[in-house]
matplotlib code that plots the C-alpha trace (Angstrom):
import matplotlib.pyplot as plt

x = [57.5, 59.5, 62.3, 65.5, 68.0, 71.4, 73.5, 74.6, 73.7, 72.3, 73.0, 70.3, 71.7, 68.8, 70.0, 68.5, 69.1, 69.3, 69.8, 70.8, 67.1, 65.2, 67.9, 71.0, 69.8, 68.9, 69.4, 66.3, 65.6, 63.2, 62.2, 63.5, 61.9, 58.9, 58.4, 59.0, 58.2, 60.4, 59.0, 61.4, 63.9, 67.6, 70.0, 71.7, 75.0, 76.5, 75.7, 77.3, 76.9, 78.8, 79.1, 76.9, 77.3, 80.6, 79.4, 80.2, 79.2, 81.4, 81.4, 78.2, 76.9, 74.2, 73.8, 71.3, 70.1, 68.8, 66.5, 64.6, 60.4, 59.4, 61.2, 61.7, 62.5, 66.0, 69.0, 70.7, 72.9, 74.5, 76.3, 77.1, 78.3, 80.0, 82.4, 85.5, 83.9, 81.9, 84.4, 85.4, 82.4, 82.2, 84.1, 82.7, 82.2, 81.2, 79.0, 78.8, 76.0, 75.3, 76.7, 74.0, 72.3, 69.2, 69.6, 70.0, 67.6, 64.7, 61.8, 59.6, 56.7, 59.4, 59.8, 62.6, 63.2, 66.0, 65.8, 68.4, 68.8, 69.7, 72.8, 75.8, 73.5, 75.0, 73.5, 75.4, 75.8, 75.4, 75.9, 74.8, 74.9, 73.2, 72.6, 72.8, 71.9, 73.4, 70.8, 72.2, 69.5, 69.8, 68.2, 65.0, 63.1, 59.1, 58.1]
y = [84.3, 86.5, 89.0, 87.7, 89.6, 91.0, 89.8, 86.0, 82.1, 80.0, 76.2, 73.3, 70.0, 67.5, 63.9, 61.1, 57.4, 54.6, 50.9, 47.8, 45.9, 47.4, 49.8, 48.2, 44.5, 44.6, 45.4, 47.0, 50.8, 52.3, 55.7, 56.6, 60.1, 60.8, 64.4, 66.3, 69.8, 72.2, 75.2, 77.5, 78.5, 77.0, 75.0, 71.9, 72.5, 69.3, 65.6, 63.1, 59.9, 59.1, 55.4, 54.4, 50.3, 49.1, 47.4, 44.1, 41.8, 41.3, 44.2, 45.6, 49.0, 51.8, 53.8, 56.9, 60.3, 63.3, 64.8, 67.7, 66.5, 63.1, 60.3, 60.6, 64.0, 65.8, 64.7, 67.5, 65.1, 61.3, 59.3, 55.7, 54.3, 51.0, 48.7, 50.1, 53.8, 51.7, 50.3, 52.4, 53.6, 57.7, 57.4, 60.4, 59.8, 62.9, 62.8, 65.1, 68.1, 69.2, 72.4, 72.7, 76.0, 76.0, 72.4, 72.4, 75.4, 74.7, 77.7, 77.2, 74.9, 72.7, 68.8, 66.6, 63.1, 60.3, 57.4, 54.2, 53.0, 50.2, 50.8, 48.9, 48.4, 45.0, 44.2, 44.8, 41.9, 44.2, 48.1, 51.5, 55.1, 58.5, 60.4, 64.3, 66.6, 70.1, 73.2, 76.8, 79.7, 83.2, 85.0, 86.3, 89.2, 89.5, 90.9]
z = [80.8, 83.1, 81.5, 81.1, 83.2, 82.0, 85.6, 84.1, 84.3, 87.0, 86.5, 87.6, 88.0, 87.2, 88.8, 87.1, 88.8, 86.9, 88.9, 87.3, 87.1, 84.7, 83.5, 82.6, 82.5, 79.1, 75.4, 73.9, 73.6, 76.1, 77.2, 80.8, 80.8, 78.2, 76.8, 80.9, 80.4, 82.6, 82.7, 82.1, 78.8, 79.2, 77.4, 77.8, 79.1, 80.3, 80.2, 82.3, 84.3, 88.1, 88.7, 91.7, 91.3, 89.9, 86.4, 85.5, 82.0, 79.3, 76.8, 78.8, 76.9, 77.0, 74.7, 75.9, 74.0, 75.6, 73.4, 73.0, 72.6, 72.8, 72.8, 69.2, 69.2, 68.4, 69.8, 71.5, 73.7, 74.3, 76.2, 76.5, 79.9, 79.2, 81.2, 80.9, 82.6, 85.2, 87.3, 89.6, 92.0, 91.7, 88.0, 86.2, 82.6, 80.2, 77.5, 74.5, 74.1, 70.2, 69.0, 66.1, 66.7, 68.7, 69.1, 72.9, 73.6, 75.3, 76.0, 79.0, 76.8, 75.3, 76.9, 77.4, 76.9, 77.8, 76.2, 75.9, 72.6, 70.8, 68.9, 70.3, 73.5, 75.4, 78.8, 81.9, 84.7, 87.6, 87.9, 88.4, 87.6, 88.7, 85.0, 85.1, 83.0, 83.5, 82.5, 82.2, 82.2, 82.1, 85.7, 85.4, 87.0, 87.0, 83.3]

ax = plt.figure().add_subplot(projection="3d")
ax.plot(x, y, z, "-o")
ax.set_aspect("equal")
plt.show()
């Protein structure tokens, strides 16, 4: 792995669509990204969905996890986009990153997974969203 330079962060913005059929039109957990290794060390800065499709359904949820390893792996951050953060197209909604140490630190061999989950999951009518997932990583040089 390169050397990690003193000179401050550069941020990657991973954008993750996720349309209503097979996304949001139902209410079982499934994996949306399975154990993606990315190559480099970072951490999990931000998490956050941007409305793409106005959602509709009554009391329509998604509950999702970002987690570090498979789809079982730890949770290092969530969000749930429901129907009263859907309804406006471009309605940014954030999601919460853990603050347990290490938790959101990945090293250049580690994976990442999204998954929707069940918990309080209710299917949406119509709708969609772009996810994103905000890395920060320290520059690096050749070692």
């Amino acid at each position: 792995m390169p050397r990690q330079t003193p000179f401050g962060y550069a941020r990657n913005t991973i954008t993750i669509d996720c349309p209503f059929t097979g996304h949001l039109d139902g209410t079982g957990a499934y994996n949306l990204i399975v154990s993606k290794t990315l190559g480099y060390a970072c951490e999990l800065e931000r998490v956050e969905v941007v409305t793409t499709v106005v959602g509709t359904g009554t009391s329509a949820s998604k509950p999702m996890s970002v987690r570090k390893g498979s789809a079982t792996g730890t949770v290092c951050g969530s969000i749930t986009p429901n129907l009263s953060n859907q309804g406006t197209i471009a309605a940014v909604l954030a999601g919460t990153v853990t603050t347990a140490a290490g938790a959101n630190l990945f090293l250049d061999t580690d994976t990442l997974s999204v998954t929707f989950d069940t918990g309080a999951a209710t299917a949406f009518t119509a709708g969609g969203f772009d996810l994103l997932l905000t890395l920060r990583t320290r520059l690096q040089r050749a070692a």
